[in-house]
C-alpha positions in Angstrom: -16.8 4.8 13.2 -14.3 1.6 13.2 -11.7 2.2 10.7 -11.3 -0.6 8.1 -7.4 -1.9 7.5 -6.4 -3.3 4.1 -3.1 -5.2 4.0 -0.2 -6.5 1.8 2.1 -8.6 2.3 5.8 -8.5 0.3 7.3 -11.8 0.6 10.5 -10.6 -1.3 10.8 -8.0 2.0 8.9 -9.9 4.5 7.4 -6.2 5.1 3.4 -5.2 5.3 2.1 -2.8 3.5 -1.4 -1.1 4.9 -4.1 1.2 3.9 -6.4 2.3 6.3 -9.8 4.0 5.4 -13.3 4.7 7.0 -15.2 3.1 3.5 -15.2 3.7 0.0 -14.4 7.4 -1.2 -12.9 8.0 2.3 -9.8 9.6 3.1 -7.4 6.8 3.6 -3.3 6.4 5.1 -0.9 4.3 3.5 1.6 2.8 5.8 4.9 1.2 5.7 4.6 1.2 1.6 8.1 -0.3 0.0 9.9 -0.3 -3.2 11.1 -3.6 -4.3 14.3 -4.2 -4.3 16.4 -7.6 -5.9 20.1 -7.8 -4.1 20.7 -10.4 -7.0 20.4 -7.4 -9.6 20.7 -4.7 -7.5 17.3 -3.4 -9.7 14.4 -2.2 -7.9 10.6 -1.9 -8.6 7.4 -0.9 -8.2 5.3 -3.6 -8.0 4.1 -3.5 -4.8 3.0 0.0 -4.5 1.6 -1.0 -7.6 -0.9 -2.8 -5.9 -1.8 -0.3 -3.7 -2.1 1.9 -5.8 -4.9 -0.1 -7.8 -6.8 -0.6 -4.5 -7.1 3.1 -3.7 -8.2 3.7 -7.2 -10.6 0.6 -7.4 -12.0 1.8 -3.8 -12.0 5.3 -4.7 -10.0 6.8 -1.6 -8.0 10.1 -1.4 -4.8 9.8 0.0 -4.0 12.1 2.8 -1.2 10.9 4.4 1.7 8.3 3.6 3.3 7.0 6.6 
């Protein structure tokens, strides 16, 4: 079985996020997930793991690992 790779880009990190999975209600690894950050506000945020979030739950997987 080929592993399928879904990934996100940041633009405000230049960092990729990926989540990799055998298929809908798989187990699946999220990889190099970050937490936004604004240097002019010194804020952070959780937008992007936002979105990964939302596509585990829209695809059904279980996380097992975080990496």
């Amino acid at each position: 079985m080929n592993p399928a790779v879904h990934s996100f880009f940041d633009p405000a990190t230049w960092t990729v996020s990926h989540v990799v999975f055998a298929g809908a209600g798989s187990p699946c690894a999220i990889i190099d997930s970050v937490l936004d950050y604004d240097p002019k506000s010194g804020r952070t945020g959780t937008a992007s793991a936002d979105r990964l979030v939302e596509f585990v739950q829209e695809n059904h997987l279980k996380v097992q690992w975080i990496l």
